[in-house]
C-alpha positions as CSV (number, residue, x, y, z in Angstrom):
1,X,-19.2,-47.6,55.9
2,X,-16.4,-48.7,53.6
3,X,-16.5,-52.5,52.7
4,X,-14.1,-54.7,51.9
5,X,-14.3,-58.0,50.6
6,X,-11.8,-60.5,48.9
7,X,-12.8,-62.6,45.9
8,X,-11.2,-64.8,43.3
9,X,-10.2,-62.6,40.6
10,X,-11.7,-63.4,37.2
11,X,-10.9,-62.7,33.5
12,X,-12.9,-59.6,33.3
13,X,-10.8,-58.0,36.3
14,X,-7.9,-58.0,34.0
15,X,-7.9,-54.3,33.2
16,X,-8.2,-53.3,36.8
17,X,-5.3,-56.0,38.6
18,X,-3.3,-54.3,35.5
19,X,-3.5,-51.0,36.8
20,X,-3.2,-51.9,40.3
21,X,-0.2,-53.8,39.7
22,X,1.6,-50.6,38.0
23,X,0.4,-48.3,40.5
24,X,1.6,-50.4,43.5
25,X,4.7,-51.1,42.0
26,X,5.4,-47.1,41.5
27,X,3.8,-46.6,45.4
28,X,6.1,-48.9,46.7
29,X,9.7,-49.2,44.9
30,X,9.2,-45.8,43.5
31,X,8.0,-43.9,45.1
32,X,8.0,-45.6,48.7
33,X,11.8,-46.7,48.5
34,X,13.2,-44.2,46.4
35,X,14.6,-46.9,43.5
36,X,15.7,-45.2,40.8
37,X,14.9,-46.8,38.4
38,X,15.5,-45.9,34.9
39,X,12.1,-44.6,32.6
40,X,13.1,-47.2,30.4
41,X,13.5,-50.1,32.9
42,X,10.1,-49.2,34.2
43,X,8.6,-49.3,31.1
44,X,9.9,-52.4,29.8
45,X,9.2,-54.1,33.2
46,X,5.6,-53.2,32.8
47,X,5.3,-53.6,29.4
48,X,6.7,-57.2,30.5
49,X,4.8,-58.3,33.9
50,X,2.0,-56.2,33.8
51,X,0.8,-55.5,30.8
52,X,-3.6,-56.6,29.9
53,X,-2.5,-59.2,27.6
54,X,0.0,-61.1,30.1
55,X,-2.6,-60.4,33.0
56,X,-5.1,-62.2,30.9
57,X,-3.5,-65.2,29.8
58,X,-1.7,-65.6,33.2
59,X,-5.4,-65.4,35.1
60,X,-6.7,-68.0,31.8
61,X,-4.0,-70.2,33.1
62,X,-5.5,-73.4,35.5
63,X,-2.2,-73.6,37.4
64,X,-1.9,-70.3,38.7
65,X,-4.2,-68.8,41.1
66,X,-5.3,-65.0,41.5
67,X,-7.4,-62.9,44.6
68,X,-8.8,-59.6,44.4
69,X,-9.4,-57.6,47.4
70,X,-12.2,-55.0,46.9
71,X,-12.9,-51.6,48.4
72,X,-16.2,-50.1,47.6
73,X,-16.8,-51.9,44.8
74,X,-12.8,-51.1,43.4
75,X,-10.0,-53.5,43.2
76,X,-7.4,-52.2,45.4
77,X,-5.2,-55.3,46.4
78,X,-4.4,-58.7,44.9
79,X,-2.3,-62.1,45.6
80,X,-1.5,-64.7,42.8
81,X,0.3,-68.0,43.5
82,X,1.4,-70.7,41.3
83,X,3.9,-73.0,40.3
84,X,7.5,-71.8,42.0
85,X,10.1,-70.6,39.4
86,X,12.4,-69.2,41.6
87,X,16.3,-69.8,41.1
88,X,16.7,-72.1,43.7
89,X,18.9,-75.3,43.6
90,X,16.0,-76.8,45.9
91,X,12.9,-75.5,44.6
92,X,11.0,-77.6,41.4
93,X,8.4,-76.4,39.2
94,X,6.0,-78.6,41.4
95,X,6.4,-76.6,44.6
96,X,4.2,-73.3,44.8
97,X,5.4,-69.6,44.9
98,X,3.8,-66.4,46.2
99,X,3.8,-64.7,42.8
100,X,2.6,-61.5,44.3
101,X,1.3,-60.0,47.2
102,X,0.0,-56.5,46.1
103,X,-1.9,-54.0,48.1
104,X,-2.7,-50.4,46.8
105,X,-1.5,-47.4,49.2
106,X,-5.0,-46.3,49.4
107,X,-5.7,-49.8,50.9
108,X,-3.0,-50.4,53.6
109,X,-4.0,-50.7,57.0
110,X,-7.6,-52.2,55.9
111,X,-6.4,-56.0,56.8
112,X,-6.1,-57.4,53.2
113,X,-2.5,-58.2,52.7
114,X,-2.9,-60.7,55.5
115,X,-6.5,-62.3,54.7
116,X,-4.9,-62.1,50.5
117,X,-1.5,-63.7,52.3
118,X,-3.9,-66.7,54.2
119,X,-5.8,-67.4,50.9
120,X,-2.8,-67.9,48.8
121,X,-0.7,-69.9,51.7
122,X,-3.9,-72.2,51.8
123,X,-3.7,-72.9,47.9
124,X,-0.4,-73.4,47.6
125,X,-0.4,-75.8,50.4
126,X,-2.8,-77.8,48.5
127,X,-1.6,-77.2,45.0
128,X,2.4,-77.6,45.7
129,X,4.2,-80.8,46.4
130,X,7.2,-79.5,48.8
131,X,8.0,-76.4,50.2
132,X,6.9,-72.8,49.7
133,X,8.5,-70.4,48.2
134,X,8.6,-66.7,48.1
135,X,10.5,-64.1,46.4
136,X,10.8,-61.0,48.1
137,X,13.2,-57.7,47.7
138,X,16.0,-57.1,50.0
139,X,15.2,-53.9,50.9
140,X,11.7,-54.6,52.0
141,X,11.6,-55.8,55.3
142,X,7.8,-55.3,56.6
143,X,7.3,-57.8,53.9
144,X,10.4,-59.9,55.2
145,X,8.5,-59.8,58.9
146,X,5.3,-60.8,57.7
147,X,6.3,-63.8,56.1
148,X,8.9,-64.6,58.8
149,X,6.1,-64.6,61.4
150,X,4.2,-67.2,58.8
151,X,7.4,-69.5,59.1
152,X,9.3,-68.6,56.1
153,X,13.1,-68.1,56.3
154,X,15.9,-67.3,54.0
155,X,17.0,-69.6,51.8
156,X,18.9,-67.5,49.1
157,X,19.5,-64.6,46.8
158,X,19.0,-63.5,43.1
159,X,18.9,-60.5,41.0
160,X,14.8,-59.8,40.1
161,X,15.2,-57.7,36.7
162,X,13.4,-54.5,36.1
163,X,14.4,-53.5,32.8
164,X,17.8,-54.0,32.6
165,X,18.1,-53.2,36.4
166,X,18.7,-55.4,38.8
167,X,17.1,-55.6,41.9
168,X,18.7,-57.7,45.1
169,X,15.9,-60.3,46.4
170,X,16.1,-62.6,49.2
171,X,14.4,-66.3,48.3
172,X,12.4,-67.5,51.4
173,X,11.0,-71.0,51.7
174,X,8.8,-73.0,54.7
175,X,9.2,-76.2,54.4
């Protein structure tokens, strides 16, 4: 039997939620919604959010918050919260965002979106001093219906840059 299990991520999982993060990213833009995004946008978007050295100092950093969910021993899923910095006319520093909600290909179906999703509503309910926020692309509307059904609703647009690319996203917000 395959276990899975969800833990707080720790230093030494940088590596791994590194990897993951590239790999889910490819999965699902790439691969999943056909983006064409430009080999250099790609690379400078990864060498930008997930590259070891930013994955380390972001998961050394006390106001942030990071889960890893685990299959078989493997990381293969991950949320991370923190303070919001969303373009929002309403939305301060002091209100928490869903950073990420990641889960691998290989890991869909299992569950751990939504236990990873209820961890990091549950910090950032008790770490944020207003709403919550999430950022979330156009385009991508299981994601849209999942956090709908958790009470989140639209509350504006901005342009998420990949590279020089720029993605449409939708800024949701309960609260």
């Amino acid at each position: 039997m395959v276990e899975t299990l969800i833990r707080r991520a720790r230093p030494e999982d940088a590596l791994a939620l590194t990897e993951v993060g590239r790999r889910t990213f490819i999965e699902t833009f790439v691969e999943g919604f056909a983006i064409p995004y430009p080999e250099a946008d790609l690379k400078a978007f990864f060498a930008k959010s997930f590259d070891i050295e930013t994955t380390r100092a972001r998961l050394a950093d006390p106001a942030e918050a990071w889960w890893a969910g685990e299959r078989d021993g493997q990381i293969v899923a991950f949320a991370n919260a923190g303070p919001n910095g969303l373009p929002h006319p309403d939305a301060t520093p002091g209100h928490a965002e869903l950073r990420r909600l990641y889960v691998s290909k290989a890991a869909q179906g299992l569950g751990l979106g939504t236990r990873l999703f209820d961890l990091a509503l549950d910090w950032m309910e008790a770490n944020g001093d207003g709403p919550l926020w999430i950022g979330v692309w156009s385009g991508n509307l299981k994601a849209q219906k999942l956090y709908a059904a958790y009470g989140f609703h639209k509350a504006g647009e901005y342009q998420y840059p990949v590279g020089d690319w720029l993605d449409d996203e939708f800024i949701l917000r309960r609260g």
